[in-house]
ZAMARGU-4260 file (C-alpha; in steps of 0.2 Angstrom, whole numbers, plus 5000, padded with zeros to 4 digits):
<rodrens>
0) 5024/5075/5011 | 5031/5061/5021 | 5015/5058/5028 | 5005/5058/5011 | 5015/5041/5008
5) 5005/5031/5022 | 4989/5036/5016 | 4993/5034/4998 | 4998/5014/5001 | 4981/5010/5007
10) 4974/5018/4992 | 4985/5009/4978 | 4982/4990/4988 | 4965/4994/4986 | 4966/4998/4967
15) 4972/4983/4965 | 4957/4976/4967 | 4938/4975/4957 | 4934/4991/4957 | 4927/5002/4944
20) 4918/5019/4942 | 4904/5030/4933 | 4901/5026/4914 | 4913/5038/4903 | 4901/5050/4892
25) 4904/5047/4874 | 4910/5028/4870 | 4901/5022/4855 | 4886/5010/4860 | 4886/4995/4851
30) 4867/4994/4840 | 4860/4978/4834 | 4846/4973/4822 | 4832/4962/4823 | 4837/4943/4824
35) 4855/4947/4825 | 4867/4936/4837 | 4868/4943/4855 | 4884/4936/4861 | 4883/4929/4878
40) 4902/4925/4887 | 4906/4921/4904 | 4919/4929/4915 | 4923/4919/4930 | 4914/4910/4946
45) 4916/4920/4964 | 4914/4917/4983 | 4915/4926/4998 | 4917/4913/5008 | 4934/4910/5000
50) 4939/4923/4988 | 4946/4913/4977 | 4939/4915/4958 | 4938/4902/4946 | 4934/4901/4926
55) 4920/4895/4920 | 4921/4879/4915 | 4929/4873/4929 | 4913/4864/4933 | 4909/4851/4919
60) 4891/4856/4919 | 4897/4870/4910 | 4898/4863/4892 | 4909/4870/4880 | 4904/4877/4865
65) 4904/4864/4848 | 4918/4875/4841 | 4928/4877/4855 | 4934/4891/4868 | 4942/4906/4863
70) 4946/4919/4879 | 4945/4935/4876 | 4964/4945/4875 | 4963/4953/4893 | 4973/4971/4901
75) 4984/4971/4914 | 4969/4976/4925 | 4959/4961/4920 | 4971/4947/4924 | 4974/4955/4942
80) 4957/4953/4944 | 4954/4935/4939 | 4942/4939/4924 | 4945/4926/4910 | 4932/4929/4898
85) 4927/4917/4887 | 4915/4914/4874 | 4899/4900/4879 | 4885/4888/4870 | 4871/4900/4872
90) 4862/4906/4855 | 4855/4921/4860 | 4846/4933/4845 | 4840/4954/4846 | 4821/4955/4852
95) 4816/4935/4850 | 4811/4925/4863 | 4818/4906/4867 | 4806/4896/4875 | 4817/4881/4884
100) 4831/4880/4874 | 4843/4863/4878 | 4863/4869/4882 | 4869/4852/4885 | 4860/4836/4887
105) 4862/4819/4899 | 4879/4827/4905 | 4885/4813/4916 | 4899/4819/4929 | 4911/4806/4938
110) 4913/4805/4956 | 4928/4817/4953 | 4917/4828/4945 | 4905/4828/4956 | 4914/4832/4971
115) 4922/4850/4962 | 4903/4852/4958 | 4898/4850/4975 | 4913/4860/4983 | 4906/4873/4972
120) 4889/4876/4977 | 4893/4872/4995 | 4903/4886/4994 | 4892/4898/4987 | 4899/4902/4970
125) 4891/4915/4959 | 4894/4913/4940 | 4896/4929/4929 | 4889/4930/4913 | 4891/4947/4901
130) 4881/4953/4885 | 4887/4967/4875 | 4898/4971/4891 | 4886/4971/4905 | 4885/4959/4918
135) 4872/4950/4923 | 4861/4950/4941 | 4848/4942/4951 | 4836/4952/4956 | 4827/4950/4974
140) 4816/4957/4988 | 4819/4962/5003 | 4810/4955/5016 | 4810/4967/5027 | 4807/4983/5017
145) 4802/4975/5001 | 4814/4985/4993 | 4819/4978/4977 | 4840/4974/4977 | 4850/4966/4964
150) 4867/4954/4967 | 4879/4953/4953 | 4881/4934/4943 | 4868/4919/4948 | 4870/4905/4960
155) 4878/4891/4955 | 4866/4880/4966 | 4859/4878/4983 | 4864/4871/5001 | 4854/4866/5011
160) 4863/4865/5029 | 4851/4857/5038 | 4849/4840/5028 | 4865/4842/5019 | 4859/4842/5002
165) 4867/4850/4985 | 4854/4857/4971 | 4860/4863/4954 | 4851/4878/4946 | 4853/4870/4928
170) 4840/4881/4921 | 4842/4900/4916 | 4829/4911/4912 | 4838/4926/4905 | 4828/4942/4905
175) 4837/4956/4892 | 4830/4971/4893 | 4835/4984/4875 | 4829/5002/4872 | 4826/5009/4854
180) 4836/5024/4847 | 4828/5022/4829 | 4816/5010/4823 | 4827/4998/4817 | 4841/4997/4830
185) 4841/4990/4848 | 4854/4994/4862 | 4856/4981/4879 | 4852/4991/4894 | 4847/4977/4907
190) 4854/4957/4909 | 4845/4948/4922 | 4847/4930/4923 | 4832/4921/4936 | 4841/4903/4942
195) 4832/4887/4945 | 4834/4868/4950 | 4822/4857/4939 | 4826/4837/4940 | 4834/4832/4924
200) 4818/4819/4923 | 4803/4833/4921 | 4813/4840/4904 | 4808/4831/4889 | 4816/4836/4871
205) 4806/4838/4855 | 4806/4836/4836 | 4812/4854/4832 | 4827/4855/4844 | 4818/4866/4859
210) 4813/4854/4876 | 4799/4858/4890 | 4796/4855/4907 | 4784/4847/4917 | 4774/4853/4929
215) 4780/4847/4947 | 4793/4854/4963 | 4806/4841/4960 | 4825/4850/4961 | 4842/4844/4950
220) 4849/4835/4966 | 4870/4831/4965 | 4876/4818/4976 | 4893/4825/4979 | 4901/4807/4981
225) 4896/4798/4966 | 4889/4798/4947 | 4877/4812/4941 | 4867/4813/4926 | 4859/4832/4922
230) 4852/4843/4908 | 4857/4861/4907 | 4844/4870/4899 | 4839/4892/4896 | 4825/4905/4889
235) 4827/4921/4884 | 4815/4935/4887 | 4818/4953/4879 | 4807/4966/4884 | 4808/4987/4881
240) 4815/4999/4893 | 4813/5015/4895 | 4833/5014/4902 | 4844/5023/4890 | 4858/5016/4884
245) 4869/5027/4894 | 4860/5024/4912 | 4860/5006/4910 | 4874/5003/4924 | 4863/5013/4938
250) 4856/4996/4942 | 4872/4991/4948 | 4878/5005/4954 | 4863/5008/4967 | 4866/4991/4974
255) 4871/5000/4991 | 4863/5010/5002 | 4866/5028/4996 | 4859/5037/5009 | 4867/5029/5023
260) 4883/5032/5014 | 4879/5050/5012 | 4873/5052/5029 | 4890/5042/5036 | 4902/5051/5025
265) 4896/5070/5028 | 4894/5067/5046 | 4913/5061/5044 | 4919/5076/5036 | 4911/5088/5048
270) 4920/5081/5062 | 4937/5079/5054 | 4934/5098/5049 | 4929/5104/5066 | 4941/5095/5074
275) 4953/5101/5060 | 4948/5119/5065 | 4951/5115/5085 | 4970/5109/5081 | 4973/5124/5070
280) 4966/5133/5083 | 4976/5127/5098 | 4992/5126/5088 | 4992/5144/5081 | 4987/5151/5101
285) 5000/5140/5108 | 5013/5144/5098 | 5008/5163/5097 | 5012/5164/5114 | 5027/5154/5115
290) 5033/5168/5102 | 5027/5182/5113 | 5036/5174/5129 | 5053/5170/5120 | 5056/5189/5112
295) 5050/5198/5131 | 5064/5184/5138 | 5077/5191/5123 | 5072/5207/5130 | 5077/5202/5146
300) 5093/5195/5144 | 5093/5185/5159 | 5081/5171/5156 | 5089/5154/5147 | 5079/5148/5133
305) 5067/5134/5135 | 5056/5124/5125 | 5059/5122/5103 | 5069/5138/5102 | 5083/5129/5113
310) 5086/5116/5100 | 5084/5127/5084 | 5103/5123/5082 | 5100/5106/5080 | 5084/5103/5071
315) 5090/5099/5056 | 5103/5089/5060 | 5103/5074/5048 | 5093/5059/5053 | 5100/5044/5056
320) 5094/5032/5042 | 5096/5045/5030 | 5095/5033/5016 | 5080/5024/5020 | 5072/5041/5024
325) 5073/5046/5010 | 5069/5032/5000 | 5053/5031/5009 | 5047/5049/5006 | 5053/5046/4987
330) 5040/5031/4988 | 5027/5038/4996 | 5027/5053/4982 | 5027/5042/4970 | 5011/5033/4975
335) 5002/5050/4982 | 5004/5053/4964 | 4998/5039/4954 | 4983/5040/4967 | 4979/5057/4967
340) 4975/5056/4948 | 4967/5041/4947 | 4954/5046/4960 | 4951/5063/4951 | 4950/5053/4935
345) 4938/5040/4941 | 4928/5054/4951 | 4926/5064/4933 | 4919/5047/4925 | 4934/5043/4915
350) 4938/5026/4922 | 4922/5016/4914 | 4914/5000/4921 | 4912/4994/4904 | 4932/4996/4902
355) 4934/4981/4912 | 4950/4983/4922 | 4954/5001/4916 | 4956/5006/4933 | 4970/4995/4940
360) 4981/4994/4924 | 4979/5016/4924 | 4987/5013/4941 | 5000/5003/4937 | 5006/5013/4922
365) 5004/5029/4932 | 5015/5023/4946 | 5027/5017/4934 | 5030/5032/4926 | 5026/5045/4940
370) 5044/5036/4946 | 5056/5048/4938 | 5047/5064/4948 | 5049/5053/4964 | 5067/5048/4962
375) 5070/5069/4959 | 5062/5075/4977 | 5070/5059/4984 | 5087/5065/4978 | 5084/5081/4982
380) 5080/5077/5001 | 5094/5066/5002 | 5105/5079/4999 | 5096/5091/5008 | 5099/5079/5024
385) 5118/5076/5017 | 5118/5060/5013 | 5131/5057/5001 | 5129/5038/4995 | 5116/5044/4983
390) 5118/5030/4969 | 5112/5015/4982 | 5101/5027/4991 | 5092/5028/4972 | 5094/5011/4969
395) 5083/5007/4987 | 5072/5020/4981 | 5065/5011/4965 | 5066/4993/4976 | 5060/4997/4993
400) 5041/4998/4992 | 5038/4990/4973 | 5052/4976/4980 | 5040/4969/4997 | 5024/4972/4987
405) 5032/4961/4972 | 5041/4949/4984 | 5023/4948/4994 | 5010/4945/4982 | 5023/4933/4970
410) 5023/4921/4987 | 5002/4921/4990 | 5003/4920/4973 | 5011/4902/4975 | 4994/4897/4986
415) 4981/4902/4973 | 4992/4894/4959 | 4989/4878/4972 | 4970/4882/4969 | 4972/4880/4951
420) 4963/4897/4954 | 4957/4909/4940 | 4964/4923/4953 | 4981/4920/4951 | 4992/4927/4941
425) 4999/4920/4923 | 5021/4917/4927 | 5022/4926/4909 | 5010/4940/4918 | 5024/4941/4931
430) 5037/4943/4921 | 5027/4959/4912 | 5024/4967/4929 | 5045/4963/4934 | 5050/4973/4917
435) 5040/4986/4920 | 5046/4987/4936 | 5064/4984/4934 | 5064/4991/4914 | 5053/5007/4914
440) 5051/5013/4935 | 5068/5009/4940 | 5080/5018/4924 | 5065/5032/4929 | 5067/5033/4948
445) 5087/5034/4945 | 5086/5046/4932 | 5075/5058/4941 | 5086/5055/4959 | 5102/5059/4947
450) 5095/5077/4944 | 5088/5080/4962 | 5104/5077/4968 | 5113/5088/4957 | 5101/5103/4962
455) 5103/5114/4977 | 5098/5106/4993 | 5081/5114/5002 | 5087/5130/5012 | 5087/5129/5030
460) 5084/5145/5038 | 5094/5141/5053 | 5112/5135/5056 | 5116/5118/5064 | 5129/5117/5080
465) 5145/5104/5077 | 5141/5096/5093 | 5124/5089/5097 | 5111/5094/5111 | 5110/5080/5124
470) 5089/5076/5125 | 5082/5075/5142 | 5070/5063/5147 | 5055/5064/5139 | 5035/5066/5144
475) 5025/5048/5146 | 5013/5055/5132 | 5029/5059/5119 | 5034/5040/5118 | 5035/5035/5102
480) 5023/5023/5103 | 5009/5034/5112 | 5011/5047/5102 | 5009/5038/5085 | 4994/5030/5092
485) 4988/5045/5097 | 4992/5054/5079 | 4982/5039/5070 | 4966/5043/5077 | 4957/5057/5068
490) 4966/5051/5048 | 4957/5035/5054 | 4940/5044/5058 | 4942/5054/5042 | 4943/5037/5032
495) 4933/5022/5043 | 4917/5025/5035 | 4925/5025/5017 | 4934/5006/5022 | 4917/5000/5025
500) 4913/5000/5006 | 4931/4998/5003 | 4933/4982/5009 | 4915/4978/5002 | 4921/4979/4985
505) 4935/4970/4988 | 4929/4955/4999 | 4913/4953/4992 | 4913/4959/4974 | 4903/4974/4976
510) 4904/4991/4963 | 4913/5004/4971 | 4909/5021/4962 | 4907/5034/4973 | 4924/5043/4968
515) 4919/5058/4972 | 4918/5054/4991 | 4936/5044/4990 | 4941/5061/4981 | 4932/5072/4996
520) 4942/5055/5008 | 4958/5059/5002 | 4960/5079/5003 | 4954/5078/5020 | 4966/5064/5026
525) 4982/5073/5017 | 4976/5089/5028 | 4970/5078/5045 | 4989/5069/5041 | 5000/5087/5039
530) 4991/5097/5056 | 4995/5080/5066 | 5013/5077/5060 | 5015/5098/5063 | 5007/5094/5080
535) 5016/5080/5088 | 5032/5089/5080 | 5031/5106/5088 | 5029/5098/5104 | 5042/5086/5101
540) 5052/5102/5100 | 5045/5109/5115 | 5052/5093/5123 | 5070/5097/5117 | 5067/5081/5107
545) 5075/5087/5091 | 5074/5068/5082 | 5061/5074/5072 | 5062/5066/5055 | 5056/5048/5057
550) 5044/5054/5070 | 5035/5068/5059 | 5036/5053/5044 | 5028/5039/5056 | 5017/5051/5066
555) 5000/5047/5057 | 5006/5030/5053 | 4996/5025/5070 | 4982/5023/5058 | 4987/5010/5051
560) 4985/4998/5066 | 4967/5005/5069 | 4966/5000/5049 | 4971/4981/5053 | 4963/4983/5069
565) 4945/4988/5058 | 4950/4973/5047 | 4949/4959/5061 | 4932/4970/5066 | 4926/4967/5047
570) 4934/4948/5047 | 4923/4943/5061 | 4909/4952/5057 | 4905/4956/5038 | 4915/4940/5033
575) 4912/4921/5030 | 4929/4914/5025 | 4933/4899/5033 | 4949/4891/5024 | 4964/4894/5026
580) 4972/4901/5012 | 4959/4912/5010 | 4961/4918/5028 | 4980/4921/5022 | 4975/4930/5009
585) 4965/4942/5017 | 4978/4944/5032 | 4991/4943/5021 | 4985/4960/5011 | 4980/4968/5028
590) 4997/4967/5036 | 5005/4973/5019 | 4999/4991/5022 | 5001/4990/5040 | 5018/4983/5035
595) 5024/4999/5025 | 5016/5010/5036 | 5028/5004/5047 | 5043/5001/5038 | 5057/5007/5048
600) 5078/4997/5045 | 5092/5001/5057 | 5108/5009/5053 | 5125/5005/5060 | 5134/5020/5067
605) 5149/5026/5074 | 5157/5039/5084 | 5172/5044/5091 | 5185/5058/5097 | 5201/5063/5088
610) 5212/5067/5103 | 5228/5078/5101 | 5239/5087/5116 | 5254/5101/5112 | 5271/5100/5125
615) 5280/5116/5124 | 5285/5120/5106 | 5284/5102/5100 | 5272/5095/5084 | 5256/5094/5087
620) 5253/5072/5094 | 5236/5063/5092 | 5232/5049/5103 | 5229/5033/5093 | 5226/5016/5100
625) 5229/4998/5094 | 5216/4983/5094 | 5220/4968/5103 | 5210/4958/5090 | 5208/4959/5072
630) 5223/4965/5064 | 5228/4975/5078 | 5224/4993/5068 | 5226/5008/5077 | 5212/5021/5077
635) 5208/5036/5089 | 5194/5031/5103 | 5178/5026/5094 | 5164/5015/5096 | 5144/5010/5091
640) 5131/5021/5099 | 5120/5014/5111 | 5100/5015/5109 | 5096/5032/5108 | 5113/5042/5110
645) 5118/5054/5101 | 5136/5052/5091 | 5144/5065/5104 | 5140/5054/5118 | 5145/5040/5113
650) 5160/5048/5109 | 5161/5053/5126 | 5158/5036/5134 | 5171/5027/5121 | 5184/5038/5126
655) 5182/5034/5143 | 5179/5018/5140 | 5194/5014/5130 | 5207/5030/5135 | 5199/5032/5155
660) 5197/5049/5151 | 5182/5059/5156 | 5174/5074/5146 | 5181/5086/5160 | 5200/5081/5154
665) 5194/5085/5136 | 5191/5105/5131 | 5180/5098/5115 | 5179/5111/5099 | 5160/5112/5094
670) 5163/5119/5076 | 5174/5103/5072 | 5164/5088/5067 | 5168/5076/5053 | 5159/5061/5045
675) 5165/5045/5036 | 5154/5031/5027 | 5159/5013/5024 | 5152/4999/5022 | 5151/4985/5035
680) 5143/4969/5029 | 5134/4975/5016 | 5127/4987/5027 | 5133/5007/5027 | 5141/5013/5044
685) 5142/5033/5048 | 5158/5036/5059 | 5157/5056/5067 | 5174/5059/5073 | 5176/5076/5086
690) 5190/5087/5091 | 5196/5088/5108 | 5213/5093/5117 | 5221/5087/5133 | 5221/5097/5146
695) 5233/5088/5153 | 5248/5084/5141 | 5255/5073/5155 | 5239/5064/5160 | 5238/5046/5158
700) 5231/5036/5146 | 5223/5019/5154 | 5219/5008/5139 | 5204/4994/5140 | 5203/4975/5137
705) 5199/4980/5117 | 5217/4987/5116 | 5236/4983/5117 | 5246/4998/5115 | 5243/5016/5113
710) 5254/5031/5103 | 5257/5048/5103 | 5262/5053/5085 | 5263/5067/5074 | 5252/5069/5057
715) 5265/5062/5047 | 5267/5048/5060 | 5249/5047/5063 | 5244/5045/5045 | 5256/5031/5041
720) 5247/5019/5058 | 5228/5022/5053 | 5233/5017/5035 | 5212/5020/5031 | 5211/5037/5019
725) 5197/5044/5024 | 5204/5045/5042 | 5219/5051/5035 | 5210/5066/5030 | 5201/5068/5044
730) 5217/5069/5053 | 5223/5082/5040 | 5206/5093/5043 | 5208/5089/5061 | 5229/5099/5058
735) 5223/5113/5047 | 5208/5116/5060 | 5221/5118/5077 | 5233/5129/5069 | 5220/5140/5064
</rodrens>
């Protein structure tokens, strides 16, 4: 389950952006008559070269209608994706044509002007247009297969690099395309709009309001620098088609090569399964055996046990980081969740094009509300791996992921603002995504980690030793590193062909719909994902590595650097973004799913060793030592652990650290192992305390540089110097567990 969290923040970045999905059967069309208005509104300007949207009448050749704006009221969905619709000047009737209608005439732009104009069209923006809810598109040829494509929205002008030279396409011939269900009513089932650049001077007016142009090649040049005079002008062309209302979107969705993506993504899925089969294969036969060898050895009676079964003591001995853990599996639910339905729903057609934004607010709302079943299964593993500050732990479970994807996109948010952007997102739309966070997901997370916690903790089917197994050194090929490089190969194989058209619709505003083979994607990563976590585990355990936890979780994270590895591959190639804040953009969304994937926080810890001798029939003493520093408290030998130690042997070294005495002076009980959890700057500290008795009573005590003074005192005695009450009860346990 751990591992479904990776895979899951790649998928709910990537609904965060312009996607959409087959048309939902059943919405009412919208019919027209003859001669009635046809609404024509604009939804924003785009680029690839800088991914930056801008509304309509950002340029000032773009006039505004006589009775002013009026932007449509937009989702959630829509304002992440930059749309700002808004109503525009062109008159536009069912089934009548316009010959050369004037939209704004002897427009004269300053230099100010000018220059936005030219930024504009030197970098390549499209402008989007809608009617009755469908976009528009240019249609064009291929050249070399003379295959007819389409590109969504119109060129604001043309660049010409060589001579350095800006043309505006100030005439619009708009081709509307309506099929008849009756006699008397019309449906829109095509909008294509055919750009050009005709020089202001070759458009004449007349009498009855309409204009015409001359015959001649001369193009609507801008001098970027200075004072420009231009005409907009349009006509409008209906014609019948045999395209029912309900198959008008095919144009846009077949605006990628279906068969390659067929080809791609069924050759893909062939491999991960044969290659899923190999591994099921390999593991079964391998640990078959290793079964068949350890009962012949039981049998025996004289060969020690090797490999997992050595460890199976400690395997589910709590991680360290239990907290974190568990907020991140909690996390990870929570968005394997809201994406799992969303990618069924969008496969069955329920998320509609026409709904514009339906997807991404669908999956905010869903991973909102699919909180309060993640904070349960957080709450209940927490427990299961005894943590016991469960209200922070549920507190860092509704902040950690939501909190850096928040904190991230409000601070690129601040760059596009700069822009005067369309993209970036209203403050007031802020401060709706932060309640919803903050008012709905977090009372939700902590409500459902409140009852998780309360229920029994997940059984373990073996019982774990008080005193830790020392790990031997490891294989080269089970470093941490290694291994989760090699783990993030096949996920990455089973989704590399699906990032392609991915990051297509996202970087260059393409239609992504084929839901079904995301669907197809995802099962097959969430398997891929669980028999490489099982893998790189069992021979972790072979190893007598028993740190399993953050390994299984992070084993199939090694996709994610192949991911941001594939995104520099897809920057360099597929790519033309030159500015910077674009480039931060881009790399700053990248690194935000390699960032979670990797998302690992260190946690102070503690151990140490409650020392106690018996002379003759006297009390029972414990050894407790006093700090030269601080306020000189007295405490039994204790220290941080080092790197990768275990609590028990850092408990060894303290004590010979601090007390000079080894672990042969010590006879240490293995069913006596106690815990205590404070916190130290803000930050929670585990402190394992262990038994052990003098075997010496007379053996002396060589104090280190750290302390000043050492005692031998009762429990009474004792009690009263370590002042601390959770030590006090240890020191009590520690009593009831000798005289037993």
């Amino acid at each position: 389950m751990a591992n479904m969290a990776y895979i899951s923040l790649i998928c709910i970045i990537f609904c965060m952006q312009p996607i959409t999905t087959f048309y939902i059967p059943g919405v009412a069309p919208l019919d027209f008559k003859r001669g009635e208005n046809v609404e024509v509104k604009a939804v924003k300007m785009t680029s690839t070269k800088t991914q930056l949207p801008y509304d309509y009448y950002d340029v000032a050749v773009h006039c505004k209608p006589i009775n002013g704006t009026k932007y449509k009221s937009e989702n959630l969905g829509e304002i992440l994706r930059g749309d700002r619709i808004v109503n525009t000047k062109f008159k536009v009737s069912m089934d009548v044509d316009i010959r050369c209608q004037p939209l704004c005439k002897d427009i004269t732009l300053n230099p100010q002007e000018s220059s936005t104009l030219g930024k504009r069209i030197r970098k390549n923006y499209y402008v989007h247009l809608l009617v009755d809810n469908l976009p528009c598109a240019t249609k064009f040829q291929n050249v070399d297969t003379h295959e007819v494509l389409y590109e969504h929205g119109y060129r604001l002008g043309l660049y010409t690099k060589q001579t350095d030279e800006l043309y505006l396409n100030n005439h619009l011939v708009m081709k509307l395309y309506y099929h008849k269900e009756s006699e008397e009513l019309y449906r829109v089932v095509g909008f294509e709009v055919e750009p050009k650049s005709i020089d202001s001077k070759r458009i004449t007016f007349k009498d009855d309001g309409t204009c015409a142009i001359e015959n001649g090649q001369e193009m609507q040049k801008i001098n970027p620098k200075g004072e420009n005079t231009v005409t907009m002008t349009y006509e409008v062309e209906w014609a019948f088609s045999e395209t029912r209302w309900a198959s008008r979107w095919d144009t846009y969705l077949a605006m990628t090569d279906a068969q390659i993506h067929w080809f791609s993504i069924v050759n893909s899925v062939i491999v991960v399964f044969f290659l899923a089969g190999i591994l099921s294969m390999i593991i079964v036969k391998t640990l078959r055996r290793d079964i068949a060898r350890y009962n012949q050895e039981d049998s025996d009676d004289v060969t020690e046990e090797t490999g997992w079964k050595l460890v199976h003591g400690d395997v589910f001995r709590p991680p360290r980081g239990k907290n974190f853990l568990a907020a991140l599996i909690g996390s990870g639910i929570q968005i394997f969740l809201m994406s799992f339905i969303v990618i069924v729903f969008a496969a069955l057609g329920m998320l509609s094009p026409s709904s514009r934004g339906a997807l991404i607010t669908a999956a905010c709302f869903l991973y909102v509300f699919m909180g309060l079943i993640a904070g349960f299964y957080s709450g209940r593993i927490y427990k299961t791996i005894k943590g016991s500050n469960w209200k922070r732990t549920a507190a860092l479970t509704a902040t950690l992921y939501p909190g850096i994807v928040f904190g991230v996109g409000f601070f690129l948010n601040f760059f596009i603002w700069g822009k005067r952007s369309s993209g970036a997102v209203p403050f007031t739309t802020m401060l709706s995504i932060l309640m919803m966070w903050l008012g709905i997901s977090f009372p939700l997370v902590c409500f459902g980690f409140y009852f998780g916690y309360r229920k029994q903790p997940y059984d373990q089917p073996v019982r774990t030793n008080q005193i830790p197994r020392q790990v031997p050194e490891q294989q080269w090929f089970l470093h941490p590193v290694l291994s989760t490089l090699m783990a993030g190969v096949l996920p990455f194989g089973a989704m590399f062909i699906e990032l392609f058209f991915i990051f297509s619709a996202i970087w260059e505003n393409q239609y992504y719909y084929l839901f079904g083979f995301l669907f197809l994607v995802f099962i097959i990563i969430i398997i891929s994902c669980s028999q490489i976590s099982i893998v790189i585990t069992y021979f972790q355990l072979c190893g007598e590595d028993y740190h399993w936890w953050w390994r299984s979780f992070i084993a199939s994270g090694g996709s994610a650097f192949y991911v941001f590895v594939y995104s520099i591959f897809y920057f360099f190639t597929k790519l033309d973004i030159t500015e910077a804040i674009p480039i931060m953009l881009y790399f700053g969304y990248t690194l935000l799913i390699c960032f979670t994937f990797w998302t690992l926080t260190d946690m102070s810890a503690a151990a140490g060793v409650i020392i106690f001798r018996q002379v003759e029939q006297k009390p029972i003493e414990y050894l407790l030592l006093q700090t030269s520093y601080g306020e000189h408290h007295w405490t039994p030998p204790k220290g941080h652990l080092d790197n990768d130690e275990s609590p028990l042997e850092a408990a060894e070294r303290e004590t010979k650290e601090e007390a000079g005495l080894d672990k042969n002076d010590l006879k240490y009980y293995d069913k006596f192992e106690e815990k205590i959890t404070y916190d130290v700057n803000g930050k929670p500290k585990d402190v394992y305390y262990y038994l052990a008795r003098l075997n010496n009573a007379q053996q002396k005590i060589n104090l280190s540089d750290e302390h000043q003074n050492i005692s031998w005192s009762n429990l009474h005695d004792a009690c009263d110097l370590v002042k601390h009450e959770n030590l006090q009860n240890i020191l009590r346990k520690a009593e009831k567990f000798i005289r037993k």
